[in-house]
C-alpha positions, 0 to 999 in steps of 0.5 A: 500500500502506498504511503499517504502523503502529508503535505510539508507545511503540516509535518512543520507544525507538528513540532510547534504542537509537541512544544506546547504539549510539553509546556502544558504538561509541565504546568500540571495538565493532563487534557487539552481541546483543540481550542486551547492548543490553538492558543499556545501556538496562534493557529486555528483549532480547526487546523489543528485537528484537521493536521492531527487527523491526518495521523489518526483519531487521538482525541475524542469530541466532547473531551479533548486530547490526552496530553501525554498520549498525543506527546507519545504520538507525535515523537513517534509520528516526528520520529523523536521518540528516539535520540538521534546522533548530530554532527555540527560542521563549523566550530564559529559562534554559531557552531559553538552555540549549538555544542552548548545548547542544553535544549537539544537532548529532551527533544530527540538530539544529541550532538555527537561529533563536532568538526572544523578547520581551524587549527587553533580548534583541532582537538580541543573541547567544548564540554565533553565534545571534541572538535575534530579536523573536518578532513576527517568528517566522511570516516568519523560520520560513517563511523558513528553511523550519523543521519543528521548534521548541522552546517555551519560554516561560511557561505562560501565552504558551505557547498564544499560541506554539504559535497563531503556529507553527501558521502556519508549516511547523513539524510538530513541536514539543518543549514545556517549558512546564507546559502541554498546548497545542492545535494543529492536526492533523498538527503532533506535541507532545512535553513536556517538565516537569521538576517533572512527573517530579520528583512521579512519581519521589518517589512511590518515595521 
């Protein structure tokens, strides 16, 4: 039987619902409706059920979502009810920010490798995590078996990144650096530049 597709724009808000149940559920509640829900995050409640359905039926009219039930289901449908492994590529500012981020770990991920091409930065340590020389990257990723990676290098080496990760088992790859880069089919890009929603947001202004 061939898979039901999801359109994309729904499988980005999933994140946004796990985010508030787990909020809720940190203050001490157990239900939730579709209404409240659509208040923690700024959508409509008809939206929100119509993009949980698309999974199934995990709540019930009259009652709500059990919020620890939806959760559970929602890290599996995200595929977060695991701890994936994550390589970050450029050990600059925003690399070392994302070795440090503490938030990572309770949401499915754990940065596990770490790479530049500083040689001031070779083989010392943020926390626990070694950085490594990123001539190293294609062995040490396949090695450890890693799907996902962050780049965060400048515009102008993020190509040549995205080149060496393509020869490795990574299939996603979450890129800060201002630049769309090319790679190869199956392997999914999301991005990531701040400046970019900077210029959106003073539109409003």
């Amino acid at each position: 039987m061939t898979q039901k597709k999801i359109p994309d724009i729904i499988i980005g808000r999933l994140p946004l619902y796990l985010r508030a149940l787990h909020r809720m559920a940190a203050s001490g509640a157990t239900v939730t409706s579709s209404q409240e829900l659509g208040g923690w995050v700024g959508i409509s409640a008809a939206q929100i059920r119509k993009d949980i359905s698309q999974f199934g039926e995990f709540g019930k009219q009259g009652t709500g979502y059990n919020i620890e039930f939806l959760k559970e289901k929602l890290r599996e449908i995200l595929k977060v009810d695991r701890v994936w492994d994550v390589a970050i590529i450029g050990m600059g500012d925003i690399g070392h920010g994302l070795a440090r981020y503490q938030g990572f770990l309770d949401r499915g991920f754990r940065v596990a490798l770490a790479f530049d091409n500083t040689s001031e930065k070779i083989g010392t340590k943020i926390g626990n995590l070694l950085i490594q020389d990123i001539t190293k990257i294609v062995d040490a990723i396949n090695e450890a078996d890693i799907k996902v990676a962050m780049i965060a290098v400048p515009a102008d080496n993020a190509q040549e990144v995205a080149d060496q990760l393509a020869k490795t088992g990574v299939k996603a790859i979450l890129c800060y650096a201002p630049i769309c880069i090319n790679v190869p089919e199956g392997v999914r890009v999301q991005y990531i530049d701040p400046a970019t929603h900077l210029q959106w947001m003073t539109y409003y202004l």
